[in-house]
C-alpha positions in Angstrom: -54.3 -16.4 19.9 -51.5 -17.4 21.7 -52.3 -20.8 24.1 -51.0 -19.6 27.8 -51.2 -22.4 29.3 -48.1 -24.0 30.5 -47.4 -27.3 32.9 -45.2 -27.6 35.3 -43.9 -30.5 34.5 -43.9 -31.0 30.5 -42.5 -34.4 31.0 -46.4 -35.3 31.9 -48.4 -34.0 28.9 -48.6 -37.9 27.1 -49.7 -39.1 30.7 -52.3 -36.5 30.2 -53.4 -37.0 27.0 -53.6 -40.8 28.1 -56.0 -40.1 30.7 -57.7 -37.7 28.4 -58.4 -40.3 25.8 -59.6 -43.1 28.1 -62.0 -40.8 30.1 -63.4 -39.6 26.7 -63.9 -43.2 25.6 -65.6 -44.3 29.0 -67.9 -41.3 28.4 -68.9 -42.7 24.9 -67.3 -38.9 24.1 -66.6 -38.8 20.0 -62.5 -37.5 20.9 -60.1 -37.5 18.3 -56.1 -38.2 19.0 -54.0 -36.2 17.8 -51.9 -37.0 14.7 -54.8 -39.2 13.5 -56.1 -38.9 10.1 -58.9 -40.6 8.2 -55.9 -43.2 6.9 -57.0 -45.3 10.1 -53.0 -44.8 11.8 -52.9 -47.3 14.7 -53.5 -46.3 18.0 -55.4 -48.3 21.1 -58.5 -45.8 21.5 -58.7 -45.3 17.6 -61.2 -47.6 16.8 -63.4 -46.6 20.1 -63.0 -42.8 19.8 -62.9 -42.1 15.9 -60.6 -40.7 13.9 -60.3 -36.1 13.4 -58.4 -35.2 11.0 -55.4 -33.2 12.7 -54.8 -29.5 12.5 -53.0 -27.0 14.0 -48.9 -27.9 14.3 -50.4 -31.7 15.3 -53.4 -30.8 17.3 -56.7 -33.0 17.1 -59.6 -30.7 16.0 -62.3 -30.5 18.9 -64.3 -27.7 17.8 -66.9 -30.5 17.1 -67.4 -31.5 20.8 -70.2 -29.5 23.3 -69.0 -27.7 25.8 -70.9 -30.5 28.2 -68.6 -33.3 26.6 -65.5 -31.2 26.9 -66.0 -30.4 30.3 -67.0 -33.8 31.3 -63.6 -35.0 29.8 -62.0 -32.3 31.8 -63.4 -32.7 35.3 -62.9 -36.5 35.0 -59.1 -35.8 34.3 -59.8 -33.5 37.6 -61.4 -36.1 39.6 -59.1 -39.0 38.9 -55.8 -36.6 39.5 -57.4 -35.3 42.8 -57.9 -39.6 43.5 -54.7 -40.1 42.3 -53.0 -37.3 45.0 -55.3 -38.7 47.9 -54.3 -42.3 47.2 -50.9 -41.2 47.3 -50.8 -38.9 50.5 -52.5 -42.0 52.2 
C-alpha cells in the first residue's frame, strides 16, 4: 500500500515531525523517532519518548500506539497549526 499522502510544502515535514515528537512527549505518548534504534542514537526527545526500532525505508514503527494516542498526537499537531495560523492572521 502505497502512502497518498503528499504536502504541499515538503520543505516542512522536519517542522512536523518536531511538533509531532513534542506533543507526543507532553501527552506522556510512548512515540518513537524515526532512525532510532535500541543503540540509544542521540536525539532531544529520545530519552523522554523511548526508543522503536526503525522500519520501513527509515520510518519509526507505530503499530504499537492506540488509535486514542495516535489521534491525540494528531489533533494536537491540528490545534497548535490552527493557533499558529490565528496568531499569525492577527
Amino acid at each position: 500500500m502505497s502512502n497518498r499522502n503528499r504536502k504541499l510544502v515538503p520543505e516542512c515535514r522536519k517542522a512536523l515531525d518536531q511538533m509531532k515528537y513534542e506533543i507526543a512527549s507532553e501527552l506522556g505518548v510512548p512515540f518513537g523517532q524515526p532512525g532510532i534504534g535500541a543503540n540509544g542514537a542521540d536525539s532531544e526527545f529520545s530519552g523522554e519518548l523511548g526508543s522503536v526500532p526503525a522500519s520501513n525505508g527509515g520510518a519509526a514503527y507505530l503499530g504499537h500506539l492506540t488509535s486514542r494516542e495516535a489521534g491525540a498526537v494528531g489533533g494536537g499537531i491540528t490545534k497548535r497549526l490552527v493557533q499558529q495560523a490565528q496568531q499569525t492572521l492577527l
